[in-house]
TORKOL-4160 file (C-alpha; in steps of 0.2 Angstrom, whole numbers, padded with zeros to 4 digits, m for minus):
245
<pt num="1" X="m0032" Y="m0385" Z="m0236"/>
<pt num="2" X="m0045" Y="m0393" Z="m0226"/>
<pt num="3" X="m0046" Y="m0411" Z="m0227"/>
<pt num="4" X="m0060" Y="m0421" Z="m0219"/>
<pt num="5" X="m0059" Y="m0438" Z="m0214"/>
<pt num="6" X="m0071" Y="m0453" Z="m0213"/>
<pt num="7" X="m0067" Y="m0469" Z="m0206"/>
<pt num="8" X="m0075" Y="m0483" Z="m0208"/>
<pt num="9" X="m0078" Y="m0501" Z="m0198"/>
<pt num="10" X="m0093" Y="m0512" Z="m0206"/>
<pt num="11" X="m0099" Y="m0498" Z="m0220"/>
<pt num="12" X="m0102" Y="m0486" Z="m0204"/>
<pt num="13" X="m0095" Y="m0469" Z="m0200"/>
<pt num="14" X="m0084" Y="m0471" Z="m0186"/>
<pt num="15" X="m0070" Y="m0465" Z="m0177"/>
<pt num="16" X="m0056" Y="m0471" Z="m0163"/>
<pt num="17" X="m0048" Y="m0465" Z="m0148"/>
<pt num="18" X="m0028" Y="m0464" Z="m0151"/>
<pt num="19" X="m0030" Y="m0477" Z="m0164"/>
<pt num="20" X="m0038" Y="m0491" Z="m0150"/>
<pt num="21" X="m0051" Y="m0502" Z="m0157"/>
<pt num="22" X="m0059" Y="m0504" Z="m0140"/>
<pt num="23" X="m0062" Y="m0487" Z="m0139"/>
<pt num="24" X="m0074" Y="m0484" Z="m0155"/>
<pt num="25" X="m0088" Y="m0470" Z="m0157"/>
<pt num="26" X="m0101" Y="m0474" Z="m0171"/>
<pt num="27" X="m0110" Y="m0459" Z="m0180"/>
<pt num="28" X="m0127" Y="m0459" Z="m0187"/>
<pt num="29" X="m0120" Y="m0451" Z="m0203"/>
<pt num="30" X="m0119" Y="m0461" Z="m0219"/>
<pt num="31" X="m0101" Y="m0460" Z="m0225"/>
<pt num="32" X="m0110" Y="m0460" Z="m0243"/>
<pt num="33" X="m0119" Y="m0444" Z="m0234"/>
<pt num="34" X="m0106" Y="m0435" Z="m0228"/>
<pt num="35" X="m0093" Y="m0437" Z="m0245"/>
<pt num="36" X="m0106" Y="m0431" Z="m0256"/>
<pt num="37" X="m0108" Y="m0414" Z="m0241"/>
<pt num="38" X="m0089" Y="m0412" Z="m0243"/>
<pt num="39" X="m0088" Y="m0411" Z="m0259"/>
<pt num="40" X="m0100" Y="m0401" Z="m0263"/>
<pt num="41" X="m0095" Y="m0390" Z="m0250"/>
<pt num="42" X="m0078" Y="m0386" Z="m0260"/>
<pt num="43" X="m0067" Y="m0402" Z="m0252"/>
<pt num="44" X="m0053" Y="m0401" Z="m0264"/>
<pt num="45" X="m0047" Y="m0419" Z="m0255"/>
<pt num="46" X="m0056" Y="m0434" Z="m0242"/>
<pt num="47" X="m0046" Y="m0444" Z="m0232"/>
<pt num="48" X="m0056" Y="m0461" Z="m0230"/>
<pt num="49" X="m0050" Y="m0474" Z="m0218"/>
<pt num="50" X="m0053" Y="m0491" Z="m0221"/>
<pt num="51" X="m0053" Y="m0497" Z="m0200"/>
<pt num="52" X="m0058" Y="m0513" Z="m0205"/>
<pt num="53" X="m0047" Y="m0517" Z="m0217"/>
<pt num="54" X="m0031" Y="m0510" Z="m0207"/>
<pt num="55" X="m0034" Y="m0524" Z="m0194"/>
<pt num="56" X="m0041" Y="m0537" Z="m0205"/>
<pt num="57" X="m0033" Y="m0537" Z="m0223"/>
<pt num="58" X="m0046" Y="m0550" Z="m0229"/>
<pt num="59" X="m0060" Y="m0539" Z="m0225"/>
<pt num="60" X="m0058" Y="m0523" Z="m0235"/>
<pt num="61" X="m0072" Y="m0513" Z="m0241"/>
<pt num="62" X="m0067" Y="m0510" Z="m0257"/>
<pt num="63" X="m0084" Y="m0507" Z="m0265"/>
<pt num="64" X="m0091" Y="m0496" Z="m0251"/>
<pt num="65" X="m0074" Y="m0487" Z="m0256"/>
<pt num="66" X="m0077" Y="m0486" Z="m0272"/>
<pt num="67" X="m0095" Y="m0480" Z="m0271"/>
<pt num="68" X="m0088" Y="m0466" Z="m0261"/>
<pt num="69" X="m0076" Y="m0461" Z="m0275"/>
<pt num="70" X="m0087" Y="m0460" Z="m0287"/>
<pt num="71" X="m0098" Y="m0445" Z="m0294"/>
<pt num="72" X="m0088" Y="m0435" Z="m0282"/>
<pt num="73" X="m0076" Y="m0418" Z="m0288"/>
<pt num="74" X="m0064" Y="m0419" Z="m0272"/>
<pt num="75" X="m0048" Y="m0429" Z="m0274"/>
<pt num="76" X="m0050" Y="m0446" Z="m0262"/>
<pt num="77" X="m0037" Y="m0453" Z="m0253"/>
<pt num="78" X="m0037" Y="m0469" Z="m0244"/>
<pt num="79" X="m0030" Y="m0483" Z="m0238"/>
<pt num="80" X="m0031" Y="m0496" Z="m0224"/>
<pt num="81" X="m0022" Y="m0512" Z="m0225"/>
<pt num="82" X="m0013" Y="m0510" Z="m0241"/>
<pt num="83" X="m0002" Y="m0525" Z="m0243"/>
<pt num="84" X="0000" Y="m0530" Z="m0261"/>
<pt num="85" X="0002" Y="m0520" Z="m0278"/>
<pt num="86" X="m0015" Y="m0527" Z="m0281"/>
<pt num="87" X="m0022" Y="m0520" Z="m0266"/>
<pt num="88" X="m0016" Y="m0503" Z="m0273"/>
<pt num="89" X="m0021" Y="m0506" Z="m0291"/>
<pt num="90" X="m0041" Y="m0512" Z="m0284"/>
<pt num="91" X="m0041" Y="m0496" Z="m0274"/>
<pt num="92" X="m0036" Y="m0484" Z="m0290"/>
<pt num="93" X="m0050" Y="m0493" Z="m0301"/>
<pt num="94" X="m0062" Y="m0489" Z="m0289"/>
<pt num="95" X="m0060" Y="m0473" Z="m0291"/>
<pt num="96" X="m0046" Y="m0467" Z="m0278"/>
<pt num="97" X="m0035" Y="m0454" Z="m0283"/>
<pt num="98" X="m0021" Y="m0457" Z="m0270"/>
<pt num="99" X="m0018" Y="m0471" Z="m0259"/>
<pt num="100" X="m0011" Y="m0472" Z="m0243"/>
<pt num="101" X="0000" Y="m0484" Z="m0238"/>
<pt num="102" X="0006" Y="m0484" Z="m0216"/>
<pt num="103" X="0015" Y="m0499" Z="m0208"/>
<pt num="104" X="0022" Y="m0508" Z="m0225"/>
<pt num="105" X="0033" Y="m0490" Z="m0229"/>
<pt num="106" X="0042" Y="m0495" Z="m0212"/>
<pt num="107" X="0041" Y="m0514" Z="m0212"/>
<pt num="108" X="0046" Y="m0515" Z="m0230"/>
<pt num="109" X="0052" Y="m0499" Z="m0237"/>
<pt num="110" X="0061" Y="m0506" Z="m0251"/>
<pt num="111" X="0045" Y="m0512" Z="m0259"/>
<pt num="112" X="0036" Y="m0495" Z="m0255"/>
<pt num="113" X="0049" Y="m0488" Z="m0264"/>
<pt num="114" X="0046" Y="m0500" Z="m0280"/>
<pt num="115" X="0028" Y="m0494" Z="m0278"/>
<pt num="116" X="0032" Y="m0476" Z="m0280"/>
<pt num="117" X="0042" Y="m0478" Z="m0295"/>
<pt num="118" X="0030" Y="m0490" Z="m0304"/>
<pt num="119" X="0013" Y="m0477" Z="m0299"/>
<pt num="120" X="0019" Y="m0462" Z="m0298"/>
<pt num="121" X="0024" Y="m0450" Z="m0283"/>
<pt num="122" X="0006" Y="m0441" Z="m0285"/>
<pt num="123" X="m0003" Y="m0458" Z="m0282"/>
<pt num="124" X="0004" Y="m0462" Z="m0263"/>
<pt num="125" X="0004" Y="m0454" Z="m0249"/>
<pt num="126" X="0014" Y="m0461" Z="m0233"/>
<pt num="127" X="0005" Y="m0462" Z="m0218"/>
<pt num="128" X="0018" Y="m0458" Z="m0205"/>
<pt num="129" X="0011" Y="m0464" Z="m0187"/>
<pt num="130" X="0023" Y="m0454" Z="m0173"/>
<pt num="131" X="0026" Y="m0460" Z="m0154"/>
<pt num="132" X="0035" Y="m0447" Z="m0144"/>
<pt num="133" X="0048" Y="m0451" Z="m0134"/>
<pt num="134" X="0055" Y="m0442" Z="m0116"/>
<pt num="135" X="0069" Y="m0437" Z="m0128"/>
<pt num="136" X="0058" Y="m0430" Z="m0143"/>
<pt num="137" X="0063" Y="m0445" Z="m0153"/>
<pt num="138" X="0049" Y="m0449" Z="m0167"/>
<pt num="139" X="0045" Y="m0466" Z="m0168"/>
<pt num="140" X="0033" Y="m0476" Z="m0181"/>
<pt num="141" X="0022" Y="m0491" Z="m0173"/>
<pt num="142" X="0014" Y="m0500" Z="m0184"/>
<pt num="143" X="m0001" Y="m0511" Z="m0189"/>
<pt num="144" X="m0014" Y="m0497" Z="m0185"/>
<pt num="145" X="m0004" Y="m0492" Z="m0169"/>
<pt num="146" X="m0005" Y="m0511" Z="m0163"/>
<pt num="147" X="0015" Y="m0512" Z="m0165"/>
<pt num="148" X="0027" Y="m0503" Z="m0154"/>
<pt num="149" X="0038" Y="m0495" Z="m0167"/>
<pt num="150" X="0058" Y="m0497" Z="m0168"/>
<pt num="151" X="0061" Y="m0485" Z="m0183"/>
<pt num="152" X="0062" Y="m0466" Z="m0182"/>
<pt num="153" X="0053" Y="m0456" Z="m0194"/>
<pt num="154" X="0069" Y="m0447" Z="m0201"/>
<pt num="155" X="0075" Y="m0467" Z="m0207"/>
<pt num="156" X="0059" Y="m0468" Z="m0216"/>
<pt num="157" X="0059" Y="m0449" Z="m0224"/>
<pt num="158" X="0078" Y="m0451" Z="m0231"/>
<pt num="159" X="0075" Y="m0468" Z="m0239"/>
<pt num="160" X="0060" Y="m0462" Z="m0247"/>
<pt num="161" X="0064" Y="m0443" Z="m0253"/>
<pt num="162" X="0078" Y="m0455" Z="m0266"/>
<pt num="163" X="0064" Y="m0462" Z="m0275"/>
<pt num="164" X="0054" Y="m0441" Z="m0274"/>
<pt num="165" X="0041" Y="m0445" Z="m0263"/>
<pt num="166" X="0026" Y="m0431" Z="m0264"/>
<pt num="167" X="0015" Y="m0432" Z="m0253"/>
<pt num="168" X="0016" Y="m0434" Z="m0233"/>
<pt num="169" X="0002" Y="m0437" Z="m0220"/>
<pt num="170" X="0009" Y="m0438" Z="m0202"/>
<pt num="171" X="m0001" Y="m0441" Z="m0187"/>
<pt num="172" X="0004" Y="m0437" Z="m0170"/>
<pt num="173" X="m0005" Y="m0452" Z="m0159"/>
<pt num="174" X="m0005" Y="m0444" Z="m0142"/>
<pt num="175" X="m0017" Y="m0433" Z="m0150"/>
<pt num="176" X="m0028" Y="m0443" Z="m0163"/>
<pt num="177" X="m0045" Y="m0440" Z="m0157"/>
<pt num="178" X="m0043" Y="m0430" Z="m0143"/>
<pt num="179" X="m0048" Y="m0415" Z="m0149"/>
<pt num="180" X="m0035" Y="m0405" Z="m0136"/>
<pt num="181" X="m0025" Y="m0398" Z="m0149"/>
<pt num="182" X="m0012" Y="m0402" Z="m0163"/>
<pt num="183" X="0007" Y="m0404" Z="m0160"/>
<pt num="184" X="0013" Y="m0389" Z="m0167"/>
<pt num="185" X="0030" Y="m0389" Z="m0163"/>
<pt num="186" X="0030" Y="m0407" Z="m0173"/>
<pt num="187" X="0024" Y="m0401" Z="m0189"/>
<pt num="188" X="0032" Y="m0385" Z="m0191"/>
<pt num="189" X="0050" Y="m0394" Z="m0186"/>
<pt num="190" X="0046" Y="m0406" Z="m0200"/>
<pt num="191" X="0041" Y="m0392" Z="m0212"/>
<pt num="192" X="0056" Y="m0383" Z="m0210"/>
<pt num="193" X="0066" Y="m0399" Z="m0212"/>
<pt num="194" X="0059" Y="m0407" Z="m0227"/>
<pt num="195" X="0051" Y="m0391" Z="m0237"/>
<pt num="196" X="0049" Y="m0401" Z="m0252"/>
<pt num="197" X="0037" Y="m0414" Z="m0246"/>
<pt num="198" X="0020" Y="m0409" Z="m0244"/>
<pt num="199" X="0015" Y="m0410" Z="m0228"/>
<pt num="200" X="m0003" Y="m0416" Z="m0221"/>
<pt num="201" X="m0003" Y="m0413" Z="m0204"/>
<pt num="202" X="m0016" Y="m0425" Z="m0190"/>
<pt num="203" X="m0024" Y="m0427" Z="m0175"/>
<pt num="204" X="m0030" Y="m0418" Z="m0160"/>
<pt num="205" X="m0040" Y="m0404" Z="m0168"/>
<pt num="206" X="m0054" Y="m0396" Z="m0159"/>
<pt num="207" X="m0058" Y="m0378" Z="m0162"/>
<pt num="208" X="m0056" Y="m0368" Z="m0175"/>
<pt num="209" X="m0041" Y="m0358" Z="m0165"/>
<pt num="210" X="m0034" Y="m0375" Z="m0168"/>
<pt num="211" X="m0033" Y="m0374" Z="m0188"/>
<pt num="212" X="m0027" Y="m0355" Z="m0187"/>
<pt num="213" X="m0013" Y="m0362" Z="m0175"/>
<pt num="214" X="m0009" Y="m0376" Z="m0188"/>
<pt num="215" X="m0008" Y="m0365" Z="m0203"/>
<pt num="216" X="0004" Y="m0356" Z="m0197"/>
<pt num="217" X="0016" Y="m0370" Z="m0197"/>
<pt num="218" X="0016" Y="m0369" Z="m0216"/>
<pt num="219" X="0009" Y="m0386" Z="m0221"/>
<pt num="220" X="m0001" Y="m0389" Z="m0233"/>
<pt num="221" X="m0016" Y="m0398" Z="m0225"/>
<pt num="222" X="m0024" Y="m0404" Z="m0211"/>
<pt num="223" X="m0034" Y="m0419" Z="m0206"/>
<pt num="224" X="m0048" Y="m0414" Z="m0200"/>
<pt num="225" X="m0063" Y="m0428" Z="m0194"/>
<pt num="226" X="m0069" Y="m0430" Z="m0175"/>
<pt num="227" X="m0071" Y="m0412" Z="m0173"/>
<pt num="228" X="m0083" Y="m0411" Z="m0190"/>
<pt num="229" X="m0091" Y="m0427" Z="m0184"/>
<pt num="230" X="m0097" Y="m0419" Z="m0169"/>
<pt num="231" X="m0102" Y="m0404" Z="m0176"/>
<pt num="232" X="m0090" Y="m0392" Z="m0166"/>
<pt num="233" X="m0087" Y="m0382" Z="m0181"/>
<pt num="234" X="m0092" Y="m0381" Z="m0201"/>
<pt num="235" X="m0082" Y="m0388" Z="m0215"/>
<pt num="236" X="m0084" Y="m0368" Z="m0223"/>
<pt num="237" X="m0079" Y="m0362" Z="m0208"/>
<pt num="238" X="m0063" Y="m0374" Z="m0205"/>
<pt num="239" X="m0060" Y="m0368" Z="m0223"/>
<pt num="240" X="m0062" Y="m0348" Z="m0221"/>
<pt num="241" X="m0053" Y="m0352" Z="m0206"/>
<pt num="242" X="m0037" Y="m0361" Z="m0216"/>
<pt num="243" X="m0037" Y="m0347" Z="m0230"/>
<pt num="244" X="m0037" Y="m0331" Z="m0217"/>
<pt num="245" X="m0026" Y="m0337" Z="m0207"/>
């Protein structure tokens, strides 16, 4: 499936380039705007980002988030400094089906783990972050990409697949926002690998030869945000594009 994405820095629609703050691009579209466009355009699931809240946990826009999830069909799935079972619980009273939860799964996987159990597989979604290496080493940073990581992404799957992990968004950084193309290879290696998790694949899409090229890697949705955004393609025809592929 399609998935838009809408991030968000002080109640705008934004977006980064390769996750750096410093290199932001506002958009004039209301983000109460465009989920009520998704939806209704047949969205089955909206990824919103809480940018702000990432970087400064203090400063999380819970009630703009929870405007967007209401009076809306599609599922919502967000996240953006999650760091406390509260900060989960808030998100699903607002109105969030699934919350996604980055840097903690790697910092402090054992109290993830806890999480899962006590909410439900169907409730989280891991946001897996991944740094290529010279060797084709996947590593995590963390902290919305402000933290070299030391873990690699295989550690973090077997430690969570014990306690039936579901759901899996993993984001290639070289390619966030770049709109040059998705890693492929990446996701359809990690498809093969782990068939039982279902897999949201991100970053770098830019046409829609992009989405045909990621659907054939047999995941089960893809991430799609600065290329909507910017009008380079439709929502219905990123979607007709996923089904006849």
């Amino acid at each position: 499936m399609i998935i838009p994405a809408i991030d968000l820095i002080a109640g705008k629609t934004v977006r980064l380039f390769k996750g750096d703050y410093a290199k932001v691009t506002n958009y004039p579209q209301a983000p109460q705007e465009l989920v009520k466009a998704y939806s209704e355009k047949g969205a089955e699931v909206i990824h919103i980002v809480d940018l702000q809240g990432a970087r400064d946990v203090a400063n999380r826009q819970l009630d703009l988030i929870g405007e967007l999830a209401s009076g809306v069909e599609a599922i919502i799935q967000s996240g953006g400094g999650i760091r406390s079972e509260k900060d989960i619980s808030d998100l699903l009273k607002r109105g969030v089906s699934r919350v996604v939860i980055g840097s903690l799964a790697i910092k402090e996987p054992a109290l993830v783990q806890e999480w899962v159990k006590q909410f439900g597989p169907d409730q989280i979604v891991l946001a897996l972050d991944v740094a290529l290496d010279d060797q084709g080493q996947k590593w995590l940073p963390t902290h919305a990409w402000q933290e070299g990581g030391q873990v690699r992404l295989e550690e973090v799957l077997d430690q969570f697949l014990a306690v039936n992990i579901k759901h899996i968004l993993c984001t290639d950084i070289s390619r966030d926002g770049t709109l040059k193309g998705s890693n492929n290879q990446l996701y359809t290696e990690l498809q093969q690998k782990y068939p039982q998790l279902t897999w949201q694949a991100s970053g770098g899409i830019g046409g829609l030869q992009d989405i045909k090229d990621v659907a054939q890697t047999d995941v089960s949705g893809i991430i799609v945000g600065k290329a909507l955004l910017d009008g380079l393609f439709t929502l219905e025809e990123a979607m007709s594009c996923w089904q006849d592929a």
